[in-house]
N, C-alpha and C positions, 0 to 999 in steps of 0.2 A: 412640413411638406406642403401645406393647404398655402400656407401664405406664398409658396415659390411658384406653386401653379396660379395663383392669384395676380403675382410680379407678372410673371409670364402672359399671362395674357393680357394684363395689361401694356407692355408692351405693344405684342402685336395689333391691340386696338388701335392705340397711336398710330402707329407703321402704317395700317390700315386709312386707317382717318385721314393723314398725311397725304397719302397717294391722293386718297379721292380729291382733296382739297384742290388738289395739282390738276385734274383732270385724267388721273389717269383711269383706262377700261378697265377693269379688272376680267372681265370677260373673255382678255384677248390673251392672258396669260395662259390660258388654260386649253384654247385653240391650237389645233394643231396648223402647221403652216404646209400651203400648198408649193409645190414645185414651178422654180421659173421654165417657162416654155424656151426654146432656143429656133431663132426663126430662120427663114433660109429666104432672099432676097434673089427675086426672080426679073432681071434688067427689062429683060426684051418683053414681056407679058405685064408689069409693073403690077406685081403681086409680092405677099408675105404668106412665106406658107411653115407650118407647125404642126406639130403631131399633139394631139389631145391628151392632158394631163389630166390625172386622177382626180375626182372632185370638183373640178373647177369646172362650174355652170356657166362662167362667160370669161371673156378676153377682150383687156380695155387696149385698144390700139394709139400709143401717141405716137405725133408727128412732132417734130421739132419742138418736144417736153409738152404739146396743148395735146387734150385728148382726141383723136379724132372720130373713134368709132369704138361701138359695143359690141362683141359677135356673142351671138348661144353658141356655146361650146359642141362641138359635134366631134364622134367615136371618128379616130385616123388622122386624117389629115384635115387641118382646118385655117382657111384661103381667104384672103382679105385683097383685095384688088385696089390700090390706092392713084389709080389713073385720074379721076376725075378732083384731087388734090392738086395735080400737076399746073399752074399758072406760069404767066411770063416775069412777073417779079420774085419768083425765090429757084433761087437755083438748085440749093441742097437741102433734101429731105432727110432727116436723122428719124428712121421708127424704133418702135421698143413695143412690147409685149408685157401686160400682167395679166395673169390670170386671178378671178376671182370665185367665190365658191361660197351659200349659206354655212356657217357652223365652222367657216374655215379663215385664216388671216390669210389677207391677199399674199400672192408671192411676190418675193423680189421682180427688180427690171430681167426683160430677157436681156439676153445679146442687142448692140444696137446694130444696123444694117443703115450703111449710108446709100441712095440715091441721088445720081446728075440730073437735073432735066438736062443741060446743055454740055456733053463730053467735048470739050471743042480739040482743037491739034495743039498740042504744044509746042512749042518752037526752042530747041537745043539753044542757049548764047553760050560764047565765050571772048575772052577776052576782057571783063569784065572783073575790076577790082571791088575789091568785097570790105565793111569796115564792120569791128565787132565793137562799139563803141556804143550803140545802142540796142541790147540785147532784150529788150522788152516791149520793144517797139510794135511786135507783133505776137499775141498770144493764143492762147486756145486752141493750140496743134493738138489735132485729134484724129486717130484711126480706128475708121471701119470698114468692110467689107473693099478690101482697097483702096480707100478714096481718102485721101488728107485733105480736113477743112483745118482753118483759122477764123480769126474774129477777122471784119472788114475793118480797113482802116480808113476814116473819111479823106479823099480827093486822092487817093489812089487807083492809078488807071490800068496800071499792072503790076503783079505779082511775081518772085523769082523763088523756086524753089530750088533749094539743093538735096539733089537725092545721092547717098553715098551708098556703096555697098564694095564686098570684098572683089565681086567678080566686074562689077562696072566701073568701080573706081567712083569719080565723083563726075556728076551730071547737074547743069543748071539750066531750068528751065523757066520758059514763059509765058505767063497767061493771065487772064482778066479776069478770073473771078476766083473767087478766096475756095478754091477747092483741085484738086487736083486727082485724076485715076489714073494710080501708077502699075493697074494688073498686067500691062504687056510687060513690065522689064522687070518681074519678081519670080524667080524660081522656087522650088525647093529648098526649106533648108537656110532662106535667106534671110540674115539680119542687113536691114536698113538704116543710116540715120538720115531726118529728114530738118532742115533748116527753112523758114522761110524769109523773104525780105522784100524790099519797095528801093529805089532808087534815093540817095539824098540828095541833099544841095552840093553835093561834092561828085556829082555822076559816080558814087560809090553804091554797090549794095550795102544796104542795112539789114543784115539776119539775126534770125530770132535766137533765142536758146535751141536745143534741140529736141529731139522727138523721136524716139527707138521703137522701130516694129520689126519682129522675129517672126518669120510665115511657119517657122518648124515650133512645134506647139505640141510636140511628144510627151514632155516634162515641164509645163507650164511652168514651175514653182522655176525653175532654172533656165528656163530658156529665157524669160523676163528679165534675168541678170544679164547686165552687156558691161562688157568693158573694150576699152581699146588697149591696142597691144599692138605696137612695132608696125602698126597701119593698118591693122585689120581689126574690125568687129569681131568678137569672142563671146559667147554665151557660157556657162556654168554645167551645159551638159555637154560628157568628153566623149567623144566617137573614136581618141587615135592619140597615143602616147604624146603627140608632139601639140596636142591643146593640152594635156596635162603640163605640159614642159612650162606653154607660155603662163596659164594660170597660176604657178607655182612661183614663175618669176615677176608677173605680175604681183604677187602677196610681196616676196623681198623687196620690190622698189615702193610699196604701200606700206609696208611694214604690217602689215595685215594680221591678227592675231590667229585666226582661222579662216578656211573657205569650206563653204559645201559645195559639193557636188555630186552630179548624177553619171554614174559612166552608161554606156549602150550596154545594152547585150552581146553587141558583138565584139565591143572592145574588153568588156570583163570575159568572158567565154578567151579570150586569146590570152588577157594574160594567166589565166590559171593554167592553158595548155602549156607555155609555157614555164609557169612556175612547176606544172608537176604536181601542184598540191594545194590547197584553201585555208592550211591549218596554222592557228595563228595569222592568218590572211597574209602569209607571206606572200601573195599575186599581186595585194595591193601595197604593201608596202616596200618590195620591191620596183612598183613602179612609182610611188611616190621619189624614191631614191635616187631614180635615175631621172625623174626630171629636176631634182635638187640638183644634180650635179651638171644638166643642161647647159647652165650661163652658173663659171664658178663668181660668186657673188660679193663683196666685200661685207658680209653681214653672217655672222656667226651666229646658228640657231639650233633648238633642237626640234625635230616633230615628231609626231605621234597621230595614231589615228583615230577616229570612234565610227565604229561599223555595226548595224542592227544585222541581226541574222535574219533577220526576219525580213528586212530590208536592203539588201546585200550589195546592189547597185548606187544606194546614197552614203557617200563617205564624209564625214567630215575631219578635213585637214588640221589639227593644229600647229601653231608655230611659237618657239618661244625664241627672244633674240636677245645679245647682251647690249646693252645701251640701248638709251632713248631712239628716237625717230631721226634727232639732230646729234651731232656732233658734239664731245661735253670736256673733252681736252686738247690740250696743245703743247708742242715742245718746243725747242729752240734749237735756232739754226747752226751746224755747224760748220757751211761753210756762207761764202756772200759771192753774188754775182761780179764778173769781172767790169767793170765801171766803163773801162777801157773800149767793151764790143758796143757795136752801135747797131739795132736791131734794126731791122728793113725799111718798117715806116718812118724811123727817124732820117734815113738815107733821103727820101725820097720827097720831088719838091711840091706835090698834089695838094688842092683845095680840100683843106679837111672839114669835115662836118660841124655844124656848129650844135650849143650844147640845146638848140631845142629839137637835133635832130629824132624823128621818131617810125622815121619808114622801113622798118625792121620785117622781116619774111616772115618771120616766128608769131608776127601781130596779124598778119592775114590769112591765116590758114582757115580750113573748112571746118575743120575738128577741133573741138574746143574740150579742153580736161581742168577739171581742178585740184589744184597744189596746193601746197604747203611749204614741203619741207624740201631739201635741193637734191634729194634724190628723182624727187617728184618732179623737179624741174626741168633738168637734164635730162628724162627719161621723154617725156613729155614732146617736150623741142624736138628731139630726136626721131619722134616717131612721129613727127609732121602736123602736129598738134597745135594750137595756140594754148597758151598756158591762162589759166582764170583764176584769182585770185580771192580767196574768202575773206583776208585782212590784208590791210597793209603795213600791218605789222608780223606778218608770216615772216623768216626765213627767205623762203620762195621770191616773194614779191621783192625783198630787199636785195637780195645776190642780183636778181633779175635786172633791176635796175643798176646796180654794180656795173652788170654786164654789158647792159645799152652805153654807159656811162664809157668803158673800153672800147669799146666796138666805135663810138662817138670820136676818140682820141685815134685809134689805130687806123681807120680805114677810109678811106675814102671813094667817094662812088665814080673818080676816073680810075680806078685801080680794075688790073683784069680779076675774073677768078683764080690764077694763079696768086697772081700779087695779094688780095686777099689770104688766101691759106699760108701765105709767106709769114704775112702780118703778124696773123695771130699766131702759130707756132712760135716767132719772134719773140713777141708780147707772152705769152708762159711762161718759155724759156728764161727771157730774159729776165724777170718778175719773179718768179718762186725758183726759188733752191730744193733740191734732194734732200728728203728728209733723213738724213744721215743717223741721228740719236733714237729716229723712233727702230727703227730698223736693228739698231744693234742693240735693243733688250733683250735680253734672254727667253729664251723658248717658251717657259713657264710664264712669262707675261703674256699670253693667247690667253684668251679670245680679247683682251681689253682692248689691243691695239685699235677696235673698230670703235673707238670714243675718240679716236681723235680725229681733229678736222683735216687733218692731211690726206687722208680717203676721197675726203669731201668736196664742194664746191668753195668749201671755205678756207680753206687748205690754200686753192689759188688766190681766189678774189680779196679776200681780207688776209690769211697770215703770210703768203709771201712763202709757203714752205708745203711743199705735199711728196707724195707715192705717185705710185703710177695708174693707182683709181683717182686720186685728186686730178692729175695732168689731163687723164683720156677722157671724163666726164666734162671738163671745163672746154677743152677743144671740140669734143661734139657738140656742147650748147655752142657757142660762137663761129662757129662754122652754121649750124642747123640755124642758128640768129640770120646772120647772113643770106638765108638761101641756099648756103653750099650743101650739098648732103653727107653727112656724115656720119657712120656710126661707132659705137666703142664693140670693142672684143676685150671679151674677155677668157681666159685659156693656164696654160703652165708653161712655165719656161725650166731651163735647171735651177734655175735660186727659188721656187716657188708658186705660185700662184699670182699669175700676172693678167695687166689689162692695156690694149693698148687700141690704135683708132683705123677706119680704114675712112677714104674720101673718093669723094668723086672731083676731079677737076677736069674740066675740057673733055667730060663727057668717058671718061677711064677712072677705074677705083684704083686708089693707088695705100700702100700700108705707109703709116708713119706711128711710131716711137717715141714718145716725146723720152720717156723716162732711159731708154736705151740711147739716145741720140747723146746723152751728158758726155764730156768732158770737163775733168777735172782734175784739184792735184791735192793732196796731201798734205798739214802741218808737219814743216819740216823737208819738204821735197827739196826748197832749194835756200842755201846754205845764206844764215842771217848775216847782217851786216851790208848789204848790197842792195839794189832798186829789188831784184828779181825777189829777194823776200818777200816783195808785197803782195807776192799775186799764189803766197801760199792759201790751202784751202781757198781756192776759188773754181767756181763753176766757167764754163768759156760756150760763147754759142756753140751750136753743132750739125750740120745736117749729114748726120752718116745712116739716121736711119727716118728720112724724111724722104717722102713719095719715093719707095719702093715697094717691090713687088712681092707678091707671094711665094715666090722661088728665093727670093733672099733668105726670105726667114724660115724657111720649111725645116731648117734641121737645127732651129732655137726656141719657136713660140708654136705650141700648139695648142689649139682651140680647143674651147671645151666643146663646142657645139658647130661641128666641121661643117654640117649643113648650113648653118646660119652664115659662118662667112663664109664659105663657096659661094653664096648667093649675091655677093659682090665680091665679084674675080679679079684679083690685084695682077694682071699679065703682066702690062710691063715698068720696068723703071723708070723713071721720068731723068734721072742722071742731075743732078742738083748741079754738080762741080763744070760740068760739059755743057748745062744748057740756062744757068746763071751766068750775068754780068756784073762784075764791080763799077765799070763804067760809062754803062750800053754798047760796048764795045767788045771785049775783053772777058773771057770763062776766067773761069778758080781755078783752071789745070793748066800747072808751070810747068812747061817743058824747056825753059832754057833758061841762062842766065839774061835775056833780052827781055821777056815775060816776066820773069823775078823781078828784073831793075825797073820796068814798068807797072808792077803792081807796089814795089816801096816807093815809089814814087808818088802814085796816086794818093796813097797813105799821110805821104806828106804833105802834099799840096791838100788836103778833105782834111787834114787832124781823124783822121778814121785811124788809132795806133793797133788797132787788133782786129783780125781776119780769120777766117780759115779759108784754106786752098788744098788742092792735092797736088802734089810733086809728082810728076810722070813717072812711070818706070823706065822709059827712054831715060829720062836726068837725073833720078836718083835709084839707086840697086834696089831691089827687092830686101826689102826690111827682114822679113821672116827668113831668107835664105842665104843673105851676106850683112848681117847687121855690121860690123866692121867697117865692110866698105862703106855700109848704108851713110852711118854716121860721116864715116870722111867728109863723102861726096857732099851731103848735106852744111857740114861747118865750113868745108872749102870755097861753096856756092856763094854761101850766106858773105864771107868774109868779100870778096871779089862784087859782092851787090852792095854793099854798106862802102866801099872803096866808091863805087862809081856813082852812085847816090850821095855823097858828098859827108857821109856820118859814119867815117872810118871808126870810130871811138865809142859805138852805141851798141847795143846789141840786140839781135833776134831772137826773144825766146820760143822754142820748139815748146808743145804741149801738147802731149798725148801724141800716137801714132796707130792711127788703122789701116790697113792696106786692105784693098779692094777695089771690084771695078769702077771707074767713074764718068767712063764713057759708054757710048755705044761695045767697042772693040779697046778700051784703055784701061787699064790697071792703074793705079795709085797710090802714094801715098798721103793719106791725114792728117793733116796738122792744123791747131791754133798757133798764128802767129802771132808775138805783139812785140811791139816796138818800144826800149826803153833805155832809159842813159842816152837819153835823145839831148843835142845840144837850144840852150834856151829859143833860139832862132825859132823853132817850131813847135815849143810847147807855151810861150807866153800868151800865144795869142786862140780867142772861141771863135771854134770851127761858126759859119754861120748857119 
C-alpha cells in the first residue's frame, strides 16, 4: 500500500513539475471566474453602458482588440463614453468588455458592439452581373449591433453588398467603406444572408462567401442553424407545422441521419390540443409523420424520435434510409428509342454553343449551397441556388458538368424560352428509356428499388434509363440551368407514388409529364417478318402530357403537398399540337386529306420519317365512341395520302392513340406516325 501511495505521488509531482516547467499559474486553477458583462451601445450619445458584475473591481474597454480604457467598477450601471476615440481615419469601432477582479480570473469578452463614425446613404444597384469565381476575395464578414464590416481590400473605391432575406428577397447595395448598417431593413424574426463584393476586370461583381445573421435569438442554440430551402432562409426552431415539413424534407435531399430541433410553445401547445394526449408523445410524432408525408420522397426511411421530458420543446429527429447517399445499381433496358424521331433541336438550323460555353444561370445566382451528391444537386438548382462544390471528384460536380455539356449540344441562345423547354424535354425523352425491368419486380423487392440510378440524375445523364424521379429531377436541373424556372412535384397517381414537373414559360406555369407523355409498343405488337417488326418495344416521342394544365390532371396526379403546387398555378394549356409547327407554317392538327398529303410530304422532302400529330375529330371519328369507323376512316385517309404522295406501296404505321383536346375548342386524336417500306429514292440519301 506504502509503495502505491508513494507511485502516486510521484506522479503527480511530475504532472506538477511539468506544468510549472510550461508556465503554467497554478494559482488560476483554483480561482473562481468572473462573469462576462454584456454591453449595450448607445449611437446618438457615443457611450457603452453595462450593469455591474459581481467581484469585478474594474472593466478593461477595448477598441478594435487595443485596450482603450480602465473603469473602477461601480454598483448599477457602469458608462464609458468613447467620443473622444472617434477620428477621421477609422471608420469602424468594434468594443468589447472584460471585467477584472483581485482573487478572481478575468472573465470572458463581452458582447462586441459595432460603431459608424460615417452612416453614409446607400445607393440600391441593379442590373448588375455577379461572378462566384472568386469567393475569397473578400473576407472577415462580421456582425454586430447591426453593422456588417469586412477586411479592406487595397485600390477598392466601392463595396457591393448583398442583403438577402425571405421578406425582401435579394438587395445590392453601394458603398465606400468596408462596413454597412443595415438596422432599417431588419424586422423580427429575420434571418439574413449577407454577401460582399468589388467590381472586376469583367464589370462583374466579385462576392464573397456568405455570412448568416438571425435577429430572433429566442433559442440561440437553433436559431444559429440556417439552412435554405426552396428559396427561403430556415432556422431549426419550428413555430408552424409547415417549417417542420421543409426541415424534414430538407434531411431527405441531405440524407441527414438526424436533426434537432426546438418547436415554440405555441406550436407544441397546438399540436398536443390536437393530438388529445402527450403520452408516448404521439403530438410529436404525429407531426413528425405528417411532414414525412409533405413531399412523397423517392428515399425509403424509418424515424424515430428522442424527447427529454424535462426538455419537452427540444426534439431530436432520427432518420434511417436504405442505400447509400448515391445510387448503387442499374438495370437494363427493355425497350430502345425510336431512331427514326428527330427531337426539336436536331430540327432546327440555330448557331449552337460551343464547347467552351459557360454562361449558365445556375452559375450566377445569390445563394450559394454545397453538394455532393445529385440529389443535392437538383435540389439546389431548383431552388435558385448556385451549387458549390467540395471535390471534383463528387457525384455532383461530375452529373453537373454532364449537364452543362447537354445544355452545350441542345440549346442555343437564339432559341425562345419555349423553344428551350421544347429542347430539353426532347433531349430526355429522346435519350432515356422507361425503366421497364425495374418496375416489374415483385412487391417484395421494396425498399431496394431506391439503389438504383433510375430514381437518379444518373438514371438520365449516364444510363440512358430512369422512372419518373429520374425524368422530373433531370428536367428541373436543365430548365433551372437555363434560367427557366422549374419545379418537381411530387404526389400519387393510380399506379403509385409518382413525381413529375411544373414550369414557367412566357411568364405561365404550365404541368409537364415526361414519364406520362411515353408512347410505346410491346415485343411482339407487330407481326415478324416485315419492316414494322423493328420498331417493336420502342419508345416514340410524345407531347400529350407536355405544358398542360392543372385541370388536365386533377382526376390523375395528386400532390402530396397541394399548397406547394397551388403556389405555381398551372391555368392554362399551352395546346402543343395547335400551337407547334412542323414547318413554320403548318400545326400537328390534320384535319384533311390536303394537311395529311402536306405533312408526308414535308416528311419526305426533311427524311424526318416519324412524327406525331393529332387527327381532328372533324377527319377522323371519335376513337372511344366509334372505333370501327375510327379505324376505316384512318386506313382509308392514310391509303388516299400514300397514293398522292407518290409511295403507294409504303406504309404508315399508327402508334398508340390518345384522344383529347388539342386546340383551343378541338378534340383529337394521337398518334406516332412513321414512315416505312419507303421506296429507296428517299431513304439512300442523309437528311442534312
Amino acid at each position: 500500500m506504502k509503495k502505491k501511495i508513494l507511485t502516486l505521488c510521484s506522479l503527480i509531482l511530475i504532472i506538477f513539475t511539468s506544468f510549472a516547467l510550461s508556465g503554467c499559474d497554478f494559482g488560476n486553477w483554483f480561482k473562481p471566474d468572473l462573469k462576462a458583462p454584456t454591453i449595450v451601445l448607445n449611437k446618438t450619445e457615443k457611450t457603452l453602458s453595462w450593469q455591474y458584475v459581481s467581484h469585478a473591481e474594474k472593466f478593461e474597454v477595448y477598441c478594435n482588440n487595443e485596450l482603450s480604457n480602465t473603469l473602477v467598477s461601480v454598483a448599477g450601471t457602469n458608462t464609458y463614453s468613447f467620443e473622444n476615440l472617434i477620428n477621421d481615419e477609422t471608420t469602424v469601432y468594434n468594443f468589447y468588455v472584460v471585467a477584472t477582479g483581485e482573487g478572481y480570473n478575468n472573465s470572458d469578452k463581452s458582447n462586441v458592439v459595432t460603431y459608424l463614425s460615417s452612416d453614409e446613404e446607400h445607393n440600391i444597384v441593379s442590373g448588375m452581373e455577379i461572378s462566384n469565381s472568386n469567393l475569397n476575395l473578400i473576407s472577415n464578414l462580421s456582425v454586430n449591433s447591426n453593422i456588417l464590416t469586412w477586411n479592406k481590400v487595397d485600390g477598392a473605391s466601392n463595396y457591393y453588398v448583398l442583403m438577402y432575406s425571405n421578406s425582401l428577397g435579394e438587395n445590392i447595395f453601394e458603398t465606400t467603406q468596408n462596413a454597412f448598417n443595415f438596422e432599417e431593413y431588419v424586422s423580427a424574426d429575420e434571418i439574413i444572408m449577407f454577401r460582399v463584393g468589388i467590381k472586376n476586370d469583367d464589370n462583374e461583381i466579385a462576392l464573397s462567401l456568405p455570412k448568416y445573421y438571425n435577429s430572433n435569438n429566442l433559442e440561440p442554440t437553433y436559431n444559429k442553424n440556417i439552412y435554405y430551402f426552396h428559396g427561403e432562409l430556415n432556422d431549426y426552431y419550428i413555430t408552424n407545422q409547415e417549417e417542420l415539413n421543409h426541415i424534414v424534407y430538407y434531411a431527405f435531399i441531405y440524407k441527414l441521419d438526424s436533426v434537432d430541433v426546438c418547436l415554440s410553445q405555441d406550436y407544441l401547445n397546438e399540436l398536443i390540443l390536437n393530438a388529445g394526449t402527450t403520452q408516448n408523445y404521439k403530438h410529436l410524432t404525429s407531426a413528425v409523420q405528417t411532414a414525412c408525408a409533405s413531399f412523397t420522397e423517392s428515399c425509403y426511411y424509418d424515424t424515430s424520435l428522442n424527447v427529454l421530458d424535462s426538455k419537452p420543446r427540444e426534439v431530436e429527429i432520427t432518420f434511417s434510409y436504405v442505400g447509400s447517399k448515391t445510387p448503387e445499381n442499374t438495370t437494363n433496358a427493355v425497350r430502345t428509342q425510336n431512331e427514326l424521331d428527330t427531337p426539336y433541336y436536331e430540327k432546327v438550323n440555330y448557331e449552337k454553343r460551343d464547347a467552351s460555353y459557360n454562361d449558365f444561370a445556375s452559375d450566377k445566382q445569390l445563394i450559394l449551397e454545397y453538394v455532393e451528391t445529385s440529389e443535392q444537386l437538383y435540389h439546389t438548382v431548383e431552388s435558385g441556388a448556385t451549387p458549390i462544390f467540395k471535390s471534383e471528384n463528387s457525384d455532383a460536380y461530375i452529373l453537373y458538368n454532364q449537364a452543362k455539356d447537354v445544355l452545350r449540344e441542345i440549346i442555343s441562345d437564339e432559341m425562345t424560352e419555349y423553344e428551350k423547354v421544347l429542347s430539353i424535354f426532347d433531349y430526355i425523352c429522346y435519350n432515356t428509356v422507361y425503366d421497364d425491368e425495374l418496375v416489374s419486380m415483385p412487391d417484395d423487392s421494396e425498399p431496394v428499388f431506391i439503389t438504383y440510378g433510375s430514381f437518379f440524375l444518373e438514371g438520365v445523364f449516364e444510363d440512358g434509363i430512369a422512372v419518373c424521379d429520374g425524368f422530373s429531377k433531370s428536367f428541373s436541373l436543365l430548365c433551372n440551368m437555363e434560367g427557366i424556372d422549374a419545379v418537381r412535384i411530387t404526389g400519387t397517381v393510380s399506379g403509385g407514388l409518382h413525381a413529375w414537373n411544373k414550369v414557367k414559360v412566357y411568364g405561365n406555369w404550365y404541368v409537364v409529364d415526361i414519364t406520362w407523355t411515353v408512347t410505346q409498343t410491346n415485343d411482339g405488337d407487330f407481326t415478324t417478318g416485315g419492316e414494322a417488326a423493328n420498331f417493336n418495344s420502342k419508345e416514340f416521342l410524345s407531347y400529350k402530357y407536355f405544358l398542360v394544365s392543372d385541370s388536365f390532371i386533377s382526376n390523375t396526379h395528386y400532390p402530396a403537398n397541394a399548397e406547394y403546387s397551388n403556389s405555381f398555378p398551372a391555368v392554362n394549356d399551352y395546346y402543343y399540337y395547335s400551337n407547334a409547327t412542323y414547318d413554320g407554317v403548318n400545326n400537328y392538327i390534320i384535319s384533311s386529306d390536303e394537311e395529311f398529303e402536306n405533312l408526308v410530304n414535308y416528311m419526305l422532302e426533311n427524311k424526318q420519317f416519324s412524327v406525331e400529330v393529332a387527327f381532328s375529330s372533324d377527319y377522323f371519328a371519335n376513337p372511344t365512341l366509334n372505333p370501327t369507323l375510327h379505324n376505316s376512316q384512318s386506313s382509308a385517309a392514310s391509303k388516299r395520302v400514300k397514293t398522292a404522295c407518290g409511295i403507294p406501296n409504303a406504309n404508315i404505321l399508327f402508334v398508340g392513340c390518345t384522344y383529347k383536346a388539342v386546340g383551343q375548342n378541338e378534340m383529337g386524336s394521337i398518334y406516332s406516325l412513321t414512315l416505312i417500306n419507303l421506296p429507296d429514292i428517299f431513304t439512300n440519301e442523309v437528311a442534312a
